[in-house]
Structures are given as structure tokens and as C-alpha cells.
N, C-alpha and C positions, 0 to 999 in steps of 0.2 A: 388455311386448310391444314388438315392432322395431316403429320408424315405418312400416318399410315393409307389415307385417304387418297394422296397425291401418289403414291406406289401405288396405290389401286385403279387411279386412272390413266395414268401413264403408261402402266405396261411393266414398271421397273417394281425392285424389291428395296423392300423396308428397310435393308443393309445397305443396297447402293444410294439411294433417299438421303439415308444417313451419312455416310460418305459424302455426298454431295453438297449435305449443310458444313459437316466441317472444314471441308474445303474453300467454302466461302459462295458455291456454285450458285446456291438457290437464297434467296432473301428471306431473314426468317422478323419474326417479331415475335417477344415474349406477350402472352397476357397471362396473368395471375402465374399457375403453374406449369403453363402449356405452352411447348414453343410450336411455335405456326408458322406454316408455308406463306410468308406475305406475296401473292398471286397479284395484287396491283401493280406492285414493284417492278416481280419478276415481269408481267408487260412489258413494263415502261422500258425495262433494259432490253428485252428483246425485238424494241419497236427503234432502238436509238438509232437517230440516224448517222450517230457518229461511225459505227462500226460499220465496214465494208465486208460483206462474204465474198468468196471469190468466183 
């Protein structure tokens, strides 16, 4: 999914998006010349059952 698209459904901006890719936050994959929001990934981590919330 385009950066711009996942700021669009999230709520957030296209700056904080960004932010968040260079931070390492959100899982990206390059294709050709377009980096993408990999939204599989991001699942997978958010489903791990390693992590505990409190």
C-alpha cells in the first residue's frame, strides 16, 4: 500500500507515515520505484504472540 494511502486510512499524515518508515515502525517493500507499506508483514507483527501489552 502507497504511503500516501495508508495516511489516508489511518487517520495519520503523510509526514508522520514517513517518520514511521524511517524509524523502522511500519514494514516496507520496494517494488520497481515505489516503496510500499508491506500490510502482510505489518499483520504478522501485530498478531505476534511474543509481544505482551500490558
Amino acid at each position: 500500500m502507497t504511503k500516501e494511502r495508508f495516511a489516508d486510512l489511518s487517520g495519520l499524515s503523510v509526514d508522520t507515515v514517513e517518520g514511521h518508515i524511517r524509524r523502522g515502525y511500519l514494514p516496507t517493500r520496494k517494488i520497481g520505484k515505489r516503496l510500499l507499506i508491506n500490510l502482510a508483514l505489518l499483520q504478522v507483527e501485530c498478531l505476534d504472540d511474543d509481544e505482551v501489552l500490558p
